[in-house]
N, C-alpha and C positions, 0 to 999 in steps of 0.2 A: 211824433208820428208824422206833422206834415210835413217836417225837413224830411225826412227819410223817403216819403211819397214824391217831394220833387227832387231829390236825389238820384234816384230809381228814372223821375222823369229823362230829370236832364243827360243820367247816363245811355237812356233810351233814344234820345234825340240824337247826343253825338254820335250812337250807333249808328243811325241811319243816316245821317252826315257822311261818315268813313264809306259808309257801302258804297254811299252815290260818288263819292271822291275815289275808290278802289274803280268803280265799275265805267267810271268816265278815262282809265288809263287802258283796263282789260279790252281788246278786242272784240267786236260781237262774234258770235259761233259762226264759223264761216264753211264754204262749203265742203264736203268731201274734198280730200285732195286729188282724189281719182277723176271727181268733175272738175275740178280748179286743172287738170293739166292733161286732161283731154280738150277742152276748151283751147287750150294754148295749144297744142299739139305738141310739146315737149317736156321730156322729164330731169329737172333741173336735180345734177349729182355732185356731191362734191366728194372728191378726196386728198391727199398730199400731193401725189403726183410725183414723189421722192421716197418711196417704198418698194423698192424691185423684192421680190417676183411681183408684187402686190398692187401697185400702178406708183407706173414712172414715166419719164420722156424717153422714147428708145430714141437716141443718136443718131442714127441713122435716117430716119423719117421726122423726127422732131413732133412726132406725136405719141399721145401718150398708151400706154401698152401695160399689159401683166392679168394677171387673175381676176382681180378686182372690176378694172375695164370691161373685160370679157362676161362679167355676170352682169355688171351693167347692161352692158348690149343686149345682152339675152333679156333682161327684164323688162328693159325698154322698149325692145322690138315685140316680146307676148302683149306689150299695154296698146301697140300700137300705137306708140309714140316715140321721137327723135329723140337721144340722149345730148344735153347739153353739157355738157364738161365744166367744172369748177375745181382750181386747183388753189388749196390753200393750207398753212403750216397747220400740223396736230394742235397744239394750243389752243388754235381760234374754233377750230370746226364745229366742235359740239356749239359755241356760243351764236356761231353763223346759222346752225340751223334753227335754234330756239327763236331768232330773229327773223326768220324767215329769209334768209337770204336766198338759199335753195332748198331741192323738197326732199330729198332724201343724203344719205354718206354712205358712201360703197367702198368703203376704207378698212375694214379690218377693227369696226366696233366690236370691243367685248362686252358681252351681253351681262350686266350688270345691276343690283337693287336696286343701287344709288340712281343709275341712267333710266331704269324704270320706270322712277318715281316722277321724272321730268318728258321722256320721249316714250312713245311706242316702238317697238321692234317687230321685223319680219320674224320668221323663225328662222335656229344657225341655214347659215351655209356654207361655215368653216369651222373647221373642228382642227384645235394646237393646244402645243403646250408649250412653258416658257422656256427659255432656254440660255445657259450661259455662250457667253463668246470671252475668248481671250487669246492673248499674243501668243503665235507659235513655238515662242522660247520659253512659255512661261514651264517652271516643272513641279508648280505647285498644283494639287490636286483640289477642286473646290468640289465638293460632290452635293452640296445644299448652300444657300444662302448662307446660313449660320457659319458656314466655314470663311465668309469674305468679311467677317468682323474687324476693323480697323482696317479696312481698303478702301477703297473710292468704286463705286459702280456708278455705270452709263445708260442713262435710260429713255426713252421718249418723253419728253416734257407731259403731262397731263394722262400718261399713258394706265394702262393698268398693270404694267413693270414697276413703272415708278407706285403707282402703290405698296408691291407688293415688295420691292425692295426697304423703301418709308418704315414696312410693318416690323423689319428686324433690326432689334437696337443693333448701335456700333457701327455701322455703314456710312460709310459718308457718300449721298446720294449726289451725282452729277445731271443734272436737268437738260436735254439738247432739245431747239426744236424742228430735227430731222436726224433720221440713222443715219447717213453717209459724214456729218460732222462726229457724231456718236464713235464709230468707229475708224476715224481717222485719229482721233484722242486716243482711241486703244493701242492704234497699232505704234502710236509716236510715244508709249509708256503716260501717256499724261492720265490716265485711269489705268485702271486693274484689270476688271473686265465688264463686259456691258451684257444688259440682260434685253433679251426679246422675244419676237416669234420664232419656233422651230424651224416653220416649212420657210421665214427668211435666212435663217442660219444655214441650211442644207443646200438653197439656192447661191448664197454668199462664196461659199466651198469652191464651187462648181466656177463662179463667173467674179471673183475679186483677187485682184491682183495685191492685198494687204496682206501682210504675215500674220493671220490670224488663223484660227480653227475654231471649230465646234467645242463647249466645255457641258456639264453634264444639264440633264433635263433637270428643270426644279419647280414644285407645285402643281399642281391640278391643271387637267386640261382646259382651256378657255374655249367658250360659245360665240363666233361672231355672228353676229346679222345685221340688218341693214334699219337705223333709227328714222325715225321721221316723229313730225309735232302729233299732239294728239288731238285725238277727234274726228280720225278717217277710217271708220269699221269698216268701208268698201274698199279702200285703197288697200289694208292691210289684208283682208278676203282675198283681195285680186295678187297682192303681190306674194302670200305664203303659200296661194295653188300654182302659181308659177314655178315660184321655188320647188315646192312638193314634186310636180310633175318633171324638173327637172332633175329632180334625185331619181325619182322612181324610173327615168327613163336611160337615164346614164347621163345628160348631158353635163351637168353640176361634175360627176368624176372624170369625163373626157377633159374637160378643161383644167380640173387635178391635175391630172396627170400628165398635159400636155406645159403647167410649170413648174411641178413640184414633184415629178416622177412618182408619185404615191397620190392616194386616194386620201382627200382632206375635207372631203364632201360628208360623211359619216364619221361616228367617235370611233373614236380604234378599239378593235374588240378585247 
C-alpha cells in the first residue's frame, strides 16, 4: 500500500514538474491582436509574392500586385491600419506565422481541420477548385487524378494540391517551392502535369507565354481565408464584418473580377 501511495506521489510531483517546465516555454496570453496592431499602427501580411493573379511582383513597378494584395488593402485600410508587406516561399509561411513573425497570410490559405486545429481563420473570401495543367501537345485525356497513375505531378510544396495528389496511390508526387518553377518543369516535359488553383490556371491562359493549357477540374471546391494565431476574438470579429461587408457590398466581387474575370468571392451555384 505505501509503495503504491508514494508512487501516485511521486507521479504527482513530476506532473507538476512538466507543467511548470511546459509553461516556462508557452507564452503568457497576450493581448488581442486587433490591440497588439492598432498600437503599432500596422498590419504585418505575409504571402509568396510569386503567385499571379494572387500576389506577385508586377515588372513593371516592382511592387507587389494581384487579388490577394488588393483584399489586403481593403482589410487594412477597414482596420485603420498600414499594410506591411512580407514576402516569403509556401513551405515556411504557415511556420512564420505560428512564430509570430507576422499577424496575418493573405495568400490563398485553404481553409482546412488540420490548419484549424493550430490557427484561427477569417471566413472564405475565395471560393476554387483544383485544377490540372498540362503541355499543349499532350493528347492524353486526364479527366480525374486516378487517370495520372504512374506519371509525375507538380504541386506547391506544403500545398493542399500536394495533399490531395499524396492521397492517390501510383503518382509520383513533384514538391516546388513556387508555381513558376512548377510550371517551367511542365512545359520542358520534366513532369506530366501540375495541379493547382483554377482562377490561377485561367489567369495563366490569358498572360503565359509557356505551351501549356488548362486540363480538367478535379475534387471539391476549396474555402480560402485569411489564418492568424489564436486567441484574438476581436481581431477575428473585426476582420470577418469586413469581409462580410465587402461581400455584401460588391466590393470582394469587383476585385474578382477585375483578375479573374468571374466572380470568386462566392461558391458557384
Amino acid at each position: 500500500m505505501g509503495k503504491h501511495v508514494n508512487t501516485a506521489a511521486r507521479r504527482a510531483m513530476l506532473g507538476v514538474a512538466l507543467a511548470a517546465s511546459l509553461s516556462a516555454w508557452v507564452p503568457a496570453q497576450a493581448a488581442d491582436l486587433l490591440t497588439d496592431a492598432k498600437a503599432r499602427g500596422t498590419l504585418r501580411i505575409a504571402m509568396e509574392g510569386t503567385y499571379p493573379p494572387f500576389n506577385f511582383k508586377d515588372q513593371k513597378t516592382g511592387q507587389l500586385a494581384g487579388y490577394d494584395v488588393d483584399v489586403a488593402r481593403l482589410v487594412a485600410g477597414k482596420l485603420g491600419l498600414k499594410p506591411e508587406f512580407v514576402t516569403t516561399e509556401w513551405a515556411a509561411i504557415l511556420a512564420g506565422l505560428a512564430a509570430g513573425k507576422y499577424d496575418v497570410i493573405v495568400s490563398q490559405v485553404g481553409i482546412t481541420a488540420k490548419r484549424e486545429q493550430v490557427f484561427d481563420f477569417s471566413r472564405p473570401y475565395t471560393y476554387s477548385a483544383p485544377q490540372l495543367i498540362v503541355r499543349k501537345n499532350d493528347r492524353a485525356s486526364y479527366a480525374s487524378l486516378a487517370d495520372l497513375k504512374g506519371k509525375t505531378v507538380g504541386v506547391g510544396q506544403g500545398s493542399v494540391f500536394e495533399q490531395q495528389v499524396k492521397a492517390v496511390p501510383g503518382i509520383t508526387v513533384k514538391s516546388y517551392p513556387a508555381a513558376p518553377e512548377n510550371l517551367q518543369d511542365l512545359a520542358f516535359g520534366r513532369i506530366d502535369a501540375a495541379l493547382n488553383d483554377s482562377l490561377m490556371v485561367s489567369y495563366l491562359l490569358k498572360n503565359s507565354q509557356l505551351p501549356i493549357k488548362a486540363g480538367a477540374r478535379v475534387g471539391a471546391p476549396e474555402r480560402m481565408g485569411i489564418p492568424f494565431r489564436k486567441g484574438s476574438p476581436q481581431f477575428k470579429a473585426a476582420l470577418d464584418k469586413i469581409l462580410l461587408d465587402a461581400t455584401n457590398d460588391g466590393s470582394l466581387k469587383a476585385l474578382s473580377l477585375k483578375w479573374f474575370g468571374t466572380d470568386a468571392s462566392r461558391p458557384a451555384p
